[in-house]
C-alpha atoms as a printed R data frame, in Angstrom:
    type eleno elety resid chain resno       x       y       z
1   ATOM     1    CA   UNK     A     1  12.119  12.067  -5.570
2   ATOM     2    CA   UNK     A     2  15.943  12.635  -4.043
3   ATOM     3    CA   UNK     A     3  17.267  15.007  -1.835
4   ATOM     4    CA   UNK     A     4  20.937  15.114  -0.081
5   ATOM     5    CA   UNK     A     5  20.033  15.055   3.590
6   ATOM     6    CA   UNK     A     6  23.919  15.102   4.863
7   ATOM     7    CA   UNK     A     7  27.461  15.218   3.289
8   ATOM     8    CA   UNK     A     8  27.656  11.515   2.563
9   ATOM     9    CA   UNK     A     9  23.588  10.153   3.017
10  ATOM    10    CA   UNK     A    10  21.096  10.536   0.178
11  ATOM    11    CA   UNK     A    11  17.355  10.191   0.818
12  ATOM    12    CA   UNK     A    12  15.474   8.235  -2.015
13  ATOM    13    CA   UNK     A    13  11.951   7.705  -2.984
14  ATOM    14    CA   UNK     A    14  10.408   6.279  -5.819
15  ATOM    15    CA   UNK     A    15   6.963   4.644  -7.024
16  ATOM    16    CA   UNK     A    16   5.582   3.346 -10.550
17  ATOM    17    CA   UNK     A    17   1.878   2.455 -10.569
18  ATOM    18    CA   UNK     A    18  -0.245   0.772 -13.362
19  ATOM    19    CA   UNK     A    19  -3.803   0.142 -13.152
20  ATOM    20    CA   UNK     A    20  -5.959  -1.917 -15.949
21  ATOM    21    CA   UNK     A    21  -9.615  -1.174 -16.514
22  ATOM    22    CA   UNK     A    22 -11.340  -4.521 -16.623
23  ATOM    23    CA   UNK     A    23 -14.711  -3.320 -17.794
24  ATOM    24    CA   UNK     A    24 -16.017   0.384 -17.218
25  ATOM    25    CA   UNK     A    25 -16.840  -0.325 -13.416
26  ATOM    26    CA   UNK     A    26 -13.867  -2.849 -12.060
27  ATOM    27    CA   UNK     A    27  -9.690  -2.257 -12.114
28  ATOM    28    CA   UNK     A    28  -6.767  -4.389 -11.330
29  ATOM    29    CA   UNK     A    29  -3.891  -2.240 -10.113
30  ATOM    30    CA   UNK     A    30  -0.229  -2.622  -9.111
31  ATOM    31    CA   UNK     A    31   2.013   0.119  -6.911
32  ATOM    32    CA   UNK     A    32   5.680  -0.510  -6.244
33  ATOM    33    CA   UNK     A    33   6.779   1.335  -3.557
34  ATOM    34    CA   UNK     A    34  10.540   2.285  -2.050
35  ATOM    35    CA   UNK     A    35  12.159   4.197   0.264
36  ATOM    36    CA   UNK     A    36  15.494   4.654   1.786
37  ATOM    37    CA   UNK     A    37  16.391   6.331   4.400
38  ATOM    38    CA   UNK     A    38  18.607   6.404   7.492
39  ATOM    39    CA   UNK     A    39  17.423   3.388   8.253
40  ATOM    40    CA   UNK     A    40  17.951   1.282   4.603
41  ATOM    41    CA   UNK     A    41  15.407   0.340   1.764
42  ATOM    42    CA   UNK     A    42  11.510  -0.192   2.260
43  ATOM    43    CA   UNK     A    43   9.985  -1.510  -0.486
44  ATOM    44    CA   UNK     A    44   5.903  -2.620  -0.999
45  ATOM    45    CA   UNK     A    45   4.706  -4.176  -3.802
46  ATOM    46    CA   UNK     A    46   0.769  -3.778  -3.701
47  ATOM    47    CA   UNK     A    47  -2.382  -4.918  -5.644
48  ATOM    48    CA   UNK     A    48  -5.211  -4.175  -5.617
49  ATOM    49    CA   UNK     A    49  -8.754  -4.922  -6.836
50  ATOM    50    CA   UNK     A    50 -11.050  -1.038  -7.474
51  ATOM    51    CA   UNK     A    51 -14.602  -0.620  -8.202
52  ATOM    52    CA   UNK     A    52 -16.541   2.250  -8.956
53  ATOM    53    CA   UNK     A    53 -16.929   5.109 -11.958
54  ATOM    54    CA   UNK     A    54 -14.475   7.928 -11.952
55  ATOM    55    CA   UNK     A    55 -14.101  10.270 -10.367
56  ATOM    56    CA   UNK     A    56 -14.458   7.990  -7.453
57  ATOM    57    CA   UNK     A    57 -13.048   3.789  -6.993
58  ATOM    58    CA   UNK     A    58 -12.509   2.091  -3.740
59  ATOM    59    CA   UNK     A    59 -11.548  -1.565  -3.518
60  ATOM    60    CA   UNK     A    60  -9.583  -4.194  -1.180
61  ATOM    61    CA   UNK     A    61  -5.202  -3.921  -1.258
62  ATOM    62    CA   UNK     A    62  -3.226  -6.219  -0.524
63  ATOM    63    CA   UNK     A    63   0.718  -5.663   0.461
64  ATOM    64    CA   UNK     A    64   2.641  -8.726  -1.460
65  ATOM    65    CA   UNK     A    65   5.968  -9.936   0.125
66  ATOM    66    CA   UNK     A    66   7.506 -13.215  -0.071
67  ATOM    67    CA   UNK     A    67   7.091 -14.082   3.508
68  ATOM    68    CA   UNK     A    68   3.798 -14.604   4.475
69  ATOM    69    CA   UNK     A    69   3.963 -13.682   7.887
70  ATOM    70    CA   UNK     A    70   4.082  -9.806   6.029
71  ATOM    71    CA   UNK     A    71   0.806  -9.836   4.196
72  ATOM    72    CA   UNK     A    72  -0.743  -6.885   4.845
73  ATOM    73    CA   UNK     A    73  -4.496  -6.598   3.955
74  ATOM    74    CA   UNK     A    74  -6.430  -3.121   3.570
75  ATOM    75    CA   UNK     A    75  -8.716  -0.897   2.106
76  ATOM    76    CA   UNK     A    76  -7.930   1.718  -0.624
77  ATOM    77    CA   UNK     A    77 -10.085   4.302  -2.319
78  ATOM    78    CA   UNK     A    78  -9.363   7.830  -4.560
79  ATOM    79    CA   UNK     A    79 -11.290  10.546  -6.214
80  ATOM    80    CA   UNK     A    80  -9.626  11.856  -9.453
81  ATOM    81    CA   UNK     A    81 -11.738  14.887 -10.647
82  ATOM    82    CA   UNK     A    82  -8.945  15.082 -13.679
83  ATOM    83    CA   UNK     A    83  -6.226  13.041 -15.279
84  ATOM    84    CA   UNK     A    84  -4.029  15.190 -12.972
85  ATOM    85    CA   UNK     A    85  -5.346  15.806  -9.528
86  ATOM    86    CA   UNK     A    86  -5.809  12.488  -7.378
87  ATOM    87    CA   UNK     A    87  -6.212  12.124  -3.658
88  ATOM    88    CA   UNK     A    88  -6.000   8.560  -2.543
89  ATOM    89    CA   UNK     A    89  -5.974   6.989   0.550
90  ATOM    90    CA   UNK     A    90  -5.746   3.296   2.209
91  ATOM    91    CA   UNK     A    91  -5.712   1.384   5.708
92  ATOM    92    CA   UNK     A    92  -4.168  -1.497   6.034
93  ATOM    93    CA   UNK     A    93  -4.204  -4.082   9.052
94  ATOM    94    CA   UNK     A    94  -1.284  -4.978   9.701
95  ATOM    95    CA   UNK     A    95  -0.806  -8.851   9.591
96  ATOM    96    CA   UNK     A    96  -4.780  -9.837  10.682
97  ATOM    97    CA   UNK     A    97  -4.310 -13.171  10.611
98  ATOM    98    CA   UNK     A    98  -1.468 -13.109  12.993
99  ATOM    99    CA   UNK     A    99  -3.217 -14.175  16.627
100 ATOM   100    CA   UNK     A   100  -5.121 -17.257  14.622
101 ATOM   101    CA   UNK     A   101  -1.550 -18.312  13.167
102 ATOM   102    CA   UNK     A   102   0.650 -18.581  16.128
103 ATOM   103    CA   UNK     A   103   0.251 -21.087  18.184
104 ATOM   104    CA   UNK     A   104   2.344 -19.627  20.683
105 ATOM   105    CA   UNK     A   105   0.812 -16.785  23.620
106 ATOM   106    CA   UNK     A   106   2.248 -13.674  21.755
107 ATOM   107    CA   UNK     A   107  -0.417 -11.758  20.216
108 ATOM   108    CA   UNK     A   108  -1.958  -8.423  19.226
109 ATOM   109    CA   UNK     A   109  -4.077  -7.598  22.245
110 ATOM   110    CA   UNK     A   110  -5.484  -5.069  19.190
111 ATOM   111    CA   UNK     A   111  -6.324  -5.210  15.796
112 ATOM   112    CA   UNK     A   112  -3.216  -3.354  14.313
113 ATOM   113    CA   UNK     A   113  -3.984  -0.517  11.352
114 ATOM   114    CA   UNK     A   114  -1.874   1.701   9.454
115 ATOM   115    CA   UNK     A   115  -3.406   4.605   7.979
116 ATOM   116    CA   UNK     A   116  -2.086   6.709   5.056
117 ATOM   117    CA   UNK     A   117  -3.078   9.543   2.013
């Protein structure tokens, strides 16, 4: 998806996804993600692990990024009644590991999530 949002600054999204059936039950999937905005490119690259017969799965995510400090862990799940109506959905918490990592006193006083469908 593209759209001109000002004489000289194009808005840009795109996403490929491919999921594998590993038996009729269990899935392996990866999502590529990227945006660019105002503020530059965003890009995800996600896996993620599904269970469950259609027209429902759910499964753990996992956001994949060279620095590990970024790892993003979550929850995803989707009901497909037909090959072309899906409504999916995910949290992710933000960097969980982050307060037993540091050794320094910064910290999440919370447990940071992101929500999204």
């Amino acid at each position: 998806t593209g759209g001109s949002i000002s004489a000289n600054e194009f808005y840009l999204v795109q996403e490929a996804n491919f999921r594998k059936a590993l038996d009729n039950r269990w899935g392996f999937g990866y999502r590529f993600l990227q945006d660019v905005d105002f503020e530059g490119p965003l890009t995800k690259n996600l896996v993620q692990l599904d269970y469950g017969t259609p027209p429902w799965r759910v499964g753990p995510v996992a956001e994949m990024d060279a620095f590990k400090q970024d790892l993003d862990l979550g929850l995803t799940g989707e009901w497909a009644p037909s090959d072309r109506h899906a409504l999916k959905a995910w949290a992710f918490f933000v960097d969980p590991l982050y307060n037993e990592k540091t050794s320094s006193q910064d910290g999440y006083e919370r447990r940071a999530v992101t929500w999204s469908a």
